[in-house]
C-alpha positions as CSV (number, residue, x, y, z in Angstrom):
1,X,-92.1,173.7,84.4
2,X,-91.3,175.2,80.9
3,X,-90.3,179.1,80.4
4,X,-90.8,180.9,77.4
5,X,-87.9,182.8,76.1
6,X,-87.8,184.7,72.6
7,X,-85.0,184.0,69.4
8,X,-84.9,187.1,66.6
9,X,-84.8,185.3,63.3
10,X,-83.9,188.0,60.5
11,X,-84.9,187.3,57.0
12,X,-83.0,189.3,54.2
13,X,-85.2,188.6,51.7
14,X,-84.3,186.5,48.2
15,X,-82.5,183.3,48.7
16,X,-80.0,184.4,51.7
17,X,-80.9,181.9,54.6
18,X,-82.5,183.1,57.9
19,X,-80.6,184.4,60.4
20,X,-80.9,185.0,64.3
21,X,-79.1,187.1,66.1
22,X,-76.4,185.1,68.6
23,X,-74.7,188.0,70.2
24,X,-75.8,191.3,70.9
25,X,-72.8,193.9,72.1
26,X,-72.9,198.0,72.8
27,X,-73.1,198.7,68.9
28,X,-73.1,195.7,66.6
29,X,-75.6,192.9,66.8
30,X,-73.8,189.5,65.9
31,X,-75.7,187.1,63.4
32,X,-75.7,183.1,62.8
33,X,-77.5,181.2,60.6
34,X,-77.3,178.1,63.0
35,X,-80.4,177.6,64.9
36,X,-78.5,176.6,67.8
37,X,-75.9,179.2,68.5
38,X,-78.8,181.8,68.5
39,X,-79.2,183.6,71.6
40,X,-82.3,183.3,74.1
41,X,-83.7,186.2,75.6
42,X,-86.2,187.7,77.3
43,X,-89.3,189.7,75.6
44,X,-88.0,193.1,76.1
45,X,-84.7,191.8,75.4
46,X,-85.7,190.6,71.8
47,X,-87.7,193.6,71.4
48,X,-85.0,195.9,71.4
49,X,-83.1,193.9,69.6
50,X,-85.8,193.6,66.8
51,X,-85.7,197.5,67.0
52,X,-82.3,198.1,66.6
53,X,-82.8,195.5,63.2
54,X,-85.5,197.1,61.5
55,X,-84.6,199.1,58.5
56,X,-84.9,198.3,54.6
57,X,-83.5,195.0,53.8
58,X,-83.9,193.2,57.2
59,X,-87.5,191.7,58.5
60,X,-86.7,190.6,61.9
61,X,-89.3,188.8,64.0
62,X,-89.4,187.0,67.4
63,X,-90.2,183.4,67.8
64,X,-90.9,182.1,70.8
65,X,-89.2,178.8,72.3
66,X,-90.1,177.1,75.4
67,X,-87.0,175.9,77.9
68,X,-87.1,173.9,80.8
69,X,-87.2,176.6,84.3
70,X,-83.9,176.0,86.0
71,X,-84.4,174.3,89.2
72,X,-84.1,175.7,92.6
73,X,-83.3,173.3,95.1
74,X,-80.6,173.7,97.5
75,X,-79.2,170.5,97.0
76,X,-78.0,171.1,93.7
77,X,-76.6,174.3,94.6
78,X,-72.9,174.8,95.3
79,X,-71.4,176.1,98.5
80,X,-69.4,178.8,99.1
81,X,-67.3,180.1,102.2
């Protein structure tokens, strides 16, 4: 079964590359321009984020990306006493 989870790529405009956001803390939002270190988040999640981005010289925009669900049987599952 595949989830969908969301990636903000921002796109400064001119010939900077893309970036996507890879941390987000209290205040700052932290960039990358690696595809793989971006972060994966939930819609609301990356809507705020996109929010918190928009002003002049960003363009942020979700993309979505489909992950495999996590699985839930017991088995796999560690135990704890």
């Amino acid at each position: 079964m595949k989830n969908i989870k969301f990636v903000v790529k921002v796109d400064r405009g001119g010939a900077r590359a893309p970036a996507y956001v890879q941390r987000v803390d209290s205040t700052p939002i932290h960039m990358t321009t690696n595809r793989k270190l971006a972060l994966l988040m939930g819609k609301y999640t990356a809507e705020d984020a996109v929010k918190c981005l928009q002003n002049s010289r960003c363009i942020p925009k979700l993309e979505s990306v489909q992950v495999n669900a996590a699985r839930s049987d017991r088995s796999e599952r560690p135990i704890l006493n």
